[in-house]
N, C-alpha and C positions, 0 to 999 in steps of 0.2 A: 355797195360797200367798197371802201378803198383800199388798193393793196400795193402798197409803196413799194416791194420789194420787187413785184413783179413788173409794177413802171418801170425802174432803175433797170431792170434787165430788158424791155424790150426796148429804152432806149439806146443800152449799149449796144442792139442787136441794131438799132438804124443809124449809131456811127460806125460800128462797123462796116456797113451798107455805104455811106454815104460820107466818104471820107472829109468832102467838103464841107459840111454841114458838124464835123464830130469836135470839134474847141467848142461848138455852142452848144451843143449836146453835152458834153462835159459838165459846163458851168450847169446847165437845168437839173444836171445826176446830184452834184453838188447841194443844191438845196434841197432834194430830196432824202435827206438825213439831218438827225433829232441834233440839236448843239447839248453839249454833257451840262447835268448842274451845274448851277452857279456855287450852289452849297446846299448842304444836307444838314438838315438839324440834326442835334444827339437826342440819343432815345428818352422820353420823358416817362414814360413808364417803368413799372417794375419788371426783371425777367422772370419769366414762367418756366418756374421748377414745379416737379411730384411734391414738392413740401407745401407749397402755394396754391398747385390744384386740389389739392387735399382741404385745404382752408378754407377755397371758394366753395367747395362742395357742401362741407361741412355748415357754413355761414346760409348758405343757401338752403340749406335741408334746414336751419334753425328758423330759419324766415323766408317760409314760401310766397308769400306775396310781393315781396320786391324783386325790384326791375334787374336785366344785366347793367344797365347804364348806373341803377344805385349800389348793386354787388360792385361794378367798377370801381367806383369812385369810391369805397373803402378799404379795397386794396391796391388804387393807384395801378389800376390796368384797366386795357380799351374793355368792348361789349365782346370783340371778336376772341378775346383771352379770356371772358367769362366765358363764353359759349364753347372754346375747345374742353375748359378745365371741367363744363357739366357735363358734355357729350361724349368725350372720349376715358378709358378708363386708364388708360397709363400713358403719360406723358414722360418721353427723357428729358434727361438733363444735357443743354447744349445747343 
């Protein structure tokens, strides 16, 4: 498994070492870090309030046989926002 954080540190540890060798060292530390988005989409879903998990619940106790992904898709949130609002019993608001 790979663990960038700890390459980054033992390289700093061999320009420290190795003075001559530490500008090329440098540039390798450098590309070991993530570049930030480019851009982030807006949220296309709905936010999940106690008024909403209550809805999904309900919806779902009226129609045991559908899926999270068809409970989703009727109130415009993921499987993973179906699954909090059946499993957990009080969600806040925020």
């Amino acid at each position: 498994m790979s663990n960038i954080p700890l390459a980054r540190e033992r390289l700093e540890e061999l320009a420290n070492k190795n003075p001559e060798f530490a500008h090329e060292i440098d540039d390798i530390i450098g590309l070991l870090h993530r570049k930030p988005p480019v851009r982030k989409a807006a949220a296309q879903s709905q936010a999940m309030t106690c008024e909403l998990a209550k809805e999904i619940r309900a919806y779902a106790n009226k129609f045991p046989t559908l899926g999270y992904r068809q409970i989703g898709a009727k109130f415009n949130v993921s499987i993973g926002r179906v699954s909090e609002a059946l499993n957990f019993k009080e969600l806040t608001n925020g």
